[in-house]
C-alpha positions in Angstrom: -2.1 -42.6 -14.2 -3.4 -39.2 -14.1 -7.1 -38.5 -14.3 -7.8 -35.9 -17.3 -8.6 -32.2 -16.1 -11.7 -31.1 -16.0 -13.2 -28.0 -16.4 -14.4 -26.3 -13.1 -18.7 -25.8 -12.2 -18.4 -22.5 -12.7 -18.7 -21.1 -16.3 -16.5 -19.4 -18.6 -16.3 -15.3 -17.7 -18.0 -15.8 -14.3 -16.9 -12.5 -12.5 -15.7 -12.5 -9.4 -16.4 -10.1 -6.2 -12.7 -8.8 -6.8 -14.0 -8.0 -10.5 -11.4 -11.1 -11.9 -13.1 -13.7 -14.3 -12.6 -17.4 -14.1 -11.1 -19.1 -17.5 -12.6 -22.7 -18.4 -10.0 -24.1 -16.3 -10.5 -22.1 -12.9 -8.2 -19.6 -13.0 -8.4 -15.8 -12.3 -6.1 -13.5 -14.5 -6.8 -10.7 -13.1 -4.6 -7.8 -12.7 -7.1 -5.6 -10.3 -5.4 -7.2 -7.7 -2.2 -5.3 -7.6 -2.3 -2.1 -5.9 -2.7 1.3 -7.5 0.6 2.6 -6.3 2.5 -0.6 -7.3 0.9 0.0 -10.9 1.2 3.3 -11.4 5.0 2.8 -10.0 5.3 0.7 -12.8 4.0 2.6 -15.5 6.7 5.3 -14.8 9.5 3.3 -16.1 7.3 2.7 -19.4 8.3 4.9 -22.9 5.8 5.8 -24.7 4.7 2.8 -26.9 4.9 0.5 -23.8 2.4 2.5 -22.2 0.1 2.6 -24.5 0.2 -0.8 -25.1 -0.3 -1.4 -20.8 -3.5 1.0 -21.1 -5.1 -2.5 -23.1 -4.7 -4.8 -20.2 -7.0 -4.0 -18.4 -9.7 -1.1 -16.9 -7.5 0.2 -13.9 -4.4 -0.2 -15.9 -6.4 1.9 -19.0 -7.3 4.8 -16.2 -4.1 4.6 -14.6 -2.2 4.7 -17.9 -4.1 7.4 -19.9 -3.6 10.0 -16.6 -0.2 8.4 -15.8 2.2 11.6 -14.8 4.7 9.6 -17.0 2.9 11.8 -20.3 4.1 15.2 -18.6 7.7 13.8 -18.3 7.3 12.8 -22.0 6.3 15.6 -23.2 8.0 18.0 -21.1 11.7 16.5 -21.6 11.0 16.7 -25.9 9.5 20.5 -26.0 10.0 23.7 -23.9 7.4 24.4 -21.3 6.5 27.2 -22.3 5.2 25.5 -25.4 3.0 22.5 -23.2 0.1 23.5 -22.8 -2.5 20.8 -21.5 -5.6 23.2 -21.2 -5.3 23.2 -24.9 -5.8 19.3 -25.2 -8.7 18.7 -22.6 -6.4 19.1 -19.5 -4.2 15.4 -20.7 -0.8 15.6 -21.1 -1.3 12.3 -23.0 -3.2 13.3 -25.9 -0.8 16.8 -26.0 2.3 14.3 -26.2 0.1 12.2 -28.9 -0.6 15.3 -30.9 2.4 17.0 -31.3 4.7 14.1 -31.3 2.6 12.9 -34.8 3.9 16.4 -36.4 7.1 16.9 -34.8 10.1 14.5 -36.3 12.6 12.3 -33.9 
């Protein structure tokens, strides 16, 4: 028979070194583990929605998502480049691709 599981010594959202946080049971779900070069290879292959959504996993995936050169792509294979501007929308080609994909229709 097995013995039932018990929760670990160490509390609920106890932060690691690595920055991971152990759950009730032990375990780490942390994605700060992967590399930034793996990640960010990831996030190329991402449309739009996907990325956004990746940018709520977690800190490094937020940075890496919200400056991800996946946005210039986006935004420079729907309008003409001589129309992209990013100075106009504090330097990110994320919140230019935001902006003028909410006024312009698919």
């Amino acid at each position: 028979m097995l013995a039932p599981a018990t929760a670990p010594s160490l509390s609920t959202g106890h932060r690691l070194r690595d920055g991971s946080e152990i759950d009730e049971w032990g375990h780490t779900h942390s994605l700060d583990i992967l590399p930034e070069e793996l990640v960010a290879y990831v996030l190329h292959f991402l449309g739009p929605e996907e990325l956004l959504s990746s940018a709520a996993v977690c800190r490094q995936w937020r940075r890496l998502a919200d400056s991800s050169p996946k946005w210039r792509d986006l935004a420079l294979s729907r309008w003409p480049p001589t129309t992209c501007d990013p100075r106009n929308y504090a330097g990110s080609w994320k919140s230019l691709y935001l902006d003028r994909n909410r006024y312009s229709p698919d």
